[in-house]
C-alpha positions as CSV (number, residue, x, y, z in Angstrom):
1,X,0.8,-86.7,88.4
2,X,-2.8,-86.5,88.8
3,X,-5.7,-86.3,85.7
4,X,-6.0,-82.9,86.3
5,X,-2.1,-82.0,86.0
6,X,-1.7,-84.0,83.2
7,X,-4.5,-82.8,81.2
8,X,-3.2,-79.3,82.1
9,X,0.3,-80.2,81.3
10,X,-0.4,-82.1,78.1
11,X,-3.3,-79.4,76.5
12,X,-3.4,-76.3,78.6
13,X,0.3,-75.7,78.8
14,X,0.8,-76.0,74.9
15,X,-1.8,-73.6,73.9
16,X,-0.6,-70.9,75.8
17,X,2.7,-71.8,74.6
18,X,1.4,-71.7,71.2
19,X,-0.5,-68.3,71.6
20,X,2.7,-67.1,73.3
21,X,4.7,-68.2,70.4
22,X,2.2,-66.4,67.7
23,X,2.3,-63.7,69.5
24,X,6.4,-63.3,69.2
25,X,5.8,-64.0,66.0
26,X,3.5,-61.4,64.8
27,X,5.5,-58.9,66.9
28,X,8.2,-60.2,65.1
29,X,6.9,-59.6,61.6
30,X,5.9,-55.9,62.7
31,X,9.1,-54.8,64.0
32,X,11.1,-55.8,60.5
33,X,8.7,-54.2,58.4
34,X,10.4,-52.4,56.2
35,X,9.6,-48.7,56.5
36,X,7.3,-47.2,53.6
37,X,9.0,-44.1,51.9
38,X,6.6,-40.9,52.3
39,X,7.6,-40.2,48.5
40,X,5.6,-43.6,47.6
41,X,2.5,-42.7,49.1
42,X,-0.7,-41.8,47.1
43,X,-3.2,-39.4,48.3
44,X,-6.8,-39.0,47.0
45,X,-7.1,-35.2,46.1
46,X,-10.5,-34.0,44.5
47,X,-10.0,-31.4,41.8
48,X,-13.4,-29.7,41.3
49,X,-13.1,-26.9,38.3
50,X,-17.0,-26.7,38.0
51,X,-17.3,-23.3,39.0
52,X,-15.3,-22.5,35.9
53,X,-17.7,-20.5,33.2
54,X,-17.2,-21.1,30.3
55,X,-17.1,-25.0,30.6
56,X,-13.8,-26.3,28.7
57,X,-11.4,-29.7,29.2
58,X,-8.7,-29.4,32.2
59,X,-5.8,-31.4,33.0
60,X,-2.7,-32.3,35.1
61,X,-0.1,-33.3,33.0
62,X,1.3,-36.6,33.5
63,X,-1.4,-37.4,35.4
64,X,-4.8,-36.9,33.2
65,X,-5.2,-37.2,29.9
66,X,-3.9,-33.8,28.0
67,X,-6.2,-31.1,26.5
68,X,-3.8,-30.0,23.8
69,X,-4.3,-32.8,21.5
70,X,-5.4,-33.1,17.4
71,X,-8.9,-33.6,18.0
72,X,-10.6,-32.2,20.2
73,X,-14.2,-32.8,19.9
74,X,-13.1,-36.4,20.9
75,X,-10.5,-35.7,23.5
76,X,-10.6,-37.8,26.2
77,X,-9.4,-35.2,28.8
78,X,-11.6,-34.3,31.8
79,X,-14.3,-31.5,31.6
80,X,-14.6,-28.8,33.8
81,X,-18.1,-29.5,34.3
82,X,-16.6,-32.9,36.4
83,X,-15.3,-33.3,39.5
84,X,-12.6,-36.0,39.5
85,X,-10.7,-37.8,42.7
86,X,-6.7,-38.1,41.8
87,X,-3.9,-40.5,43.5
88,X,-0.8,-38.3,43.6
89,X,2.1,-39.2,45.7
90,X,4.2,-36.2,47.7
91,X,5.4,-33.9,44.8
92,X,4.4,-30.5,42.5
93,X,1.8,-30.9,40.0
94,X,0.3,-28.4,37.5
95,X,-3.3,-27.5,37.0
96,X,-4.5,-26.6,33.2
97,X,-6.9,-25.3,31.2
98,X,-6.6,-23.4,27.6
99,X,-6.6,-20.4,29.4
100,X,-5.6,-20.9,32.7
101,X,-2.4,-23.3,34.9
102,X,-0.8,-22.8,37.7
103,X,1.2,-25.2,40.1
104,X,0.4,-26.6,43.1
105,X,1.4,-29.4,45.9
106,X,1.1,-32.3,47.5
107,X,2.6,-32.6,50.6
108,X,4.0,-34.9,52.5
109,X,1.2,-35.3,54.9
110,X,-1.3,-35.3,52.0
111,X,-2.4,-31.9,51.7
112,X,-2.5,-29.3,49.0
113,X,-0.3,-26.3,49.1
114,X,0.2,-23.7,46.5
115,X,1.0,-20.0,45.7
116,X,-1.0,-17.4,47.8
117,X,-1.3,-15.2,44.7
118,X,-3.9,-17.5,43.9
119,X,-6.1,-17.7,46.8
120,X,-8.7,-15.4,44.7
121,X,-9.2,-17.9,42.1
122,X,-8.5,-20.8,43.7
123,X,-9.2,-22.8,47.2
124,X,-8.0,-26.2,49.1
125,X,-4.9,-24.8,51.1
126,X,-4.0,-27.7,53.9
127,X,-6.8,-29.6,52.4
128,X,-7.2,-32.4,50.2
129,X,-9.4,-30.7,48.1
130,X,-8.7,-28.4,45.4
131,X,-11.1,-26.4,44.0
132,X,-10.8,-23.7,41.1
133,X,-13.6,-20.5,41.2
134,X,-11.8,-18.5,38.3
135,X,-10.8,-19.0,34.3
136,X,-7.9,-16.7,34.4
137,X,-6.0,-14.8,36.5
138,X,-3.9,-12.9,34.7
139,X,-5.6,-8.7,33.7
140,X,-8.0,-9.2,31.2
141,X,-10.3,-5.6,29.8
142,X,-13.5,-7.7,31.3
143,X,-14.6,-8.2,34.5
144,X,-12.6,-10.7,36.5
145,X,-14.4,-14.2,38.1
146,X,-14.2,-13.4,41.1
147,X,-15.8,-11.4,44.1
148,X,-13.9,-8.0,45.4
């Protein structure tokens, strides 16, 4: 055996034998991953409720802190004057105010889906942003929040 093979034999040979074996392993590691359930994943979806006149507390039960509590000059639940970003996994949520809830969802891709009897009040469909334009929906003797 010359230098030259030897050299190549002794350092060459084990460092692509090396990489070849770190490579098997990684590929290794990757294919027994354990699959991550769609039900576990959280989603950032904005809620924006600043549209709503006049300005009150919102919430999404289990989720945000609640409006309906003893005190609340000192609640701690959001304003509607804020826009807040929620992690919510795949599932139905409620959106609240003292007047005003309705449901809505996350789907399993991430985006929002809810009721088309609301899409005068409220707007996000197949987005990840929900956003709330109107303080009731149901027939009030006023005029109603919204544009006809």
């Amino acid at each position: 055996m010359t230098r030259t093979t030897l050299f190549q034999f002794l350092v060459i040979g084990p460092i692509i034998l090396g990489t070849t074996a770190f490579t098997i392993g990684v590929n290794h590691i990757a294919q027994s991953a354990e699959p991550v359930n769609p039900l576990l994943k959280e989603y950032t979806i904005k809620i924006d409720p600043s549209a709503l006149k006049p300005p009150t507390h919102w919430h999404v039960p289990g989720i945000t802190p609640l409006i309906w509590t003893m005190d609340p000059v000192n609640m701690e639940a959001y304003k509607t004057t804020d826009v807040k970003e929620l992690r919510l996994k795949p599932g139905s949520y409620r959106f609240g105010t003292f007047t005003f809830d309705f449901l809505f969802k996350v789907t399993l891709s991430g985006t929002l889906e809810y009721s088309e009897t609301l899409d005068q009040c409220v707007e996000g469909r197949g987005t990840q942003a929900l956003t709330i334009r109107c303080s009731h929906t149901q027939p009030y003797p006023q005029d109603p929040d919204y544009h006809k």
